[in-house]
N, C-alpha and C positions, 0 to 999 in steps of 0.2 A: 504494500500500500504506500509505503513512504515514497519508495523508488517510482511509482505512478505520480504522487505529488511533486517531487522534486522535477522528474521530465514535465509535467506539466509547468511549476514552475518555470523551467529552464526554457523552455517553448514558448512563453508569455513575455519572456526578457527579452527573445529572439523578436518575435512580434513587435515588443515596444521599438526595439529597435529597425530594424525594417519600416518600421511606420515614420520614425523621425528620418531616416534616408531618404525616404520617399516624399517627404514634407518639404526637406530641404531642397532637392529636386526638383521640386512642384515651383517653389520659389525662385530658383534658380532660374527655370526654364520660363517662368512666368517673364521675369525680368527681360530674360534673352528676346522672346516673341514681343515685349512691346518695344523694345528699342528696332527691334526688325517691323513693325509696323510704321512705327515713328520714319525711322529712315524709307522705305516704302512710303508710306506717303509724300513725304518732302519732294522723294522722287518724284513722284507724279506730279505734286505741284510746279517745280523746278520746270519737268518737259512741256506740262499748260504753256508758264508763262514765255519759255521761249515759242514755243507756235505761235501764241499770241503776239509777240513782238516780228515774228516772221511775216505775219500774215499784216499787221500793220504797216511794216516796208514795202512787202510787196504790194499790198494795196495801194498806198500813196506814190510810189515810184510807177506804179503799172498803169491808172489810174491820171496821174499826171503827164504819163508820156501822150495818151488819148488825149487827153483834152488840147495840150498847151502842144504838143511837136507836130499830133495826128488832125489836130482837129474837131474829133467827134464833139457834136451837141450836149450841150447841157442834159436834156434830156433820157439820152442815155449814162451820163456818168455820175448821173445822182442817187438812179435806185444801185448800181454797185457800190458806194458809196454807205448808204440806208443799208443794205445786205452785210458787208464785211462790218460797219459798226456796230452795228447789233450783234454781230457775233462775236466780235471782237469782246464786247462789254459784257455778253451771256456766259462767256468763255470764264473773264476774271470774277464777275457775280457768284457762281456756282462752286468756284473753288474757292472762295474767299476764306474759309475756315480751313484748309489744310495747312496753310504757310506755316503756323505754329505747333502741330497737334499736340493734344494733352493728352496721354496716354497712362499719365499717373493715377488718373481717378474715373470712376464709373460714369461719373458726369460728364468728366472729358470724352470717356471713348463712345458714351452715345449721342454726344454732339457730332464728333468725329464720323462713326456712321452715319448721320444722319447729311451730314455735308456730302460723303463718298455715296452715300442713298438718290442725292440731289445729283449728282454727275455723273451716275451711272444711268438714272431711269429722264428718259425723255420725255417729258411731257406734252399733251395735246397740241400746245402754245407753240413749241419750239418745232415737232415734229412739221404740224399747217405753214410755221413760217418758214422755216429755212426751205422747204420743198416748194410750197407755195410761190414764195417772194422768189425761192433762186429759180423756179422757173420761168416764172415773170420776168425775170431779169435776163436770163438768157436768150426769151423770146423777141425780148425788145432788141438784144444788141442782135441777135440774127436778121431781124426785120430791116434795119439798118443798113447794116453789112449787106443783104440781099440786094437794096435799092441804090449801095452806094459802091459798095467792090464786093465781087462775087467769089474772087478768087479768096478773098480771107475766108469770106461766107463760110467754105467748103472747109478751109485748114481749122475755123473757128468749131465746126460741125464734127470733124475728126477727134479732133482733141478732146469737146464737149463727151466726145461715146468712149474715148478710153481713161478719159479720168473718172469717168462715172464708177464705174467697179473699183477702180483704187480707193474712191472716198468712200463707200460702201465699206470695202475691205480695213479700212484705215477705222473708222466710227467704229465695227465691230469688235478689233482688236482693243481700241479705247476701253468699250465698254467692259469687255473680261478681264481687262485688268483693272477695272475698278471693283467689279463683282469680287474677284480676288479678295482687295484687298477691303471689301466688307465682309466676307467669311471668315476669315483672320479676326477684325473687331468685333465679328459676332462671338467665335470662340472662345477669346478674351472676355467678355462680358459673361460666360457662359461659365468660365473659369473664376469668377469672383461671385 
């Protein structure tokens, strides 16, 4: 009977022990995964903000060779104009909470999801306008082009069909990696 108490004993010490491994572990890894979110986010923020300043050059540089070198009408270089701001600004709106994440407290990380929530799912708003408005906009400079050089007409038309799948392809990709990195702060929430 003793030698049944004391392995018992001795199996409960085991226990206690393995359970404080496993605690410390727990906390370790806890640590590890949000500094890897933290960083992961930044990331993404960091790549926003350079697209967003790409696509501000190229806009205005693109944009101002049409109007002031090329010519084209007011008319046409105001809704590209209306199109790339608004993106431009929807761009830095939505990721506005990653720059700093707070990854130290539960508060933090469901603000944190909730901002990666926002730039991962498209809303009705954003879906109607950018589709909406950029076809708008492409319709008008083709109508233009049609009536005024045919030959861009055509090279503008090409171009128009093979970046279409890249942007497609490019939005997608955005999106799983924001999905990503809400599964992560869901886990972390999930772990406190």
């Amino acid at each position: 009977m003793e030698q049944k108490d004391d392995l018992k004993k001795e199996l409960q010490q085991e226990l206690r022990g393995l359970q404080q491994e496993i605690e410390q572990y727990s906390t370790f890894n806890a640590e590890v995964w949000r500094r890897s979110v933290k960083r992961y986010t930044r990331s993404l923020y960091r790549q926003n903000i350079l697209c967003v300043v790409f696509l501000a050059v190229m806009m205005s540089v693109c944009l101002g060779i049409l109007y002031f070198v090329a010519h084209w009408p007011w008319w046409v270089i105001v809704p590209s104009i209306v199109f790339f701001s608004v993106m431009i600004i929807d761009n830095l709106w939505v990721t506005r909470g990653m720059a700093r994440p707070d990854v130290g407290s539960k508060e933090g990380l469901r603000s944190l999801r909730e901002c990666v929530k926002t730039s991962s799912n498209s809303n009705r708003w954003r879906i109607w306008f950018y589709r909406g408005f950029g076809i708008f906009d492409l319709i008008l400079t083709d109508i233009y082009l049609w009536f005024n050089d045919r030959s861009l007409f055509f090279t503008m038309l090409i171009v128009s069909l093979i970046c279409f799948p890249f942007g497609k392809f490019t939005a997608k990709r955005v999106k799983n990696r924001y999905d990503e990195l809400g599964e992560e702060i869901d886990e972390l929430l999930k772990e406190e």
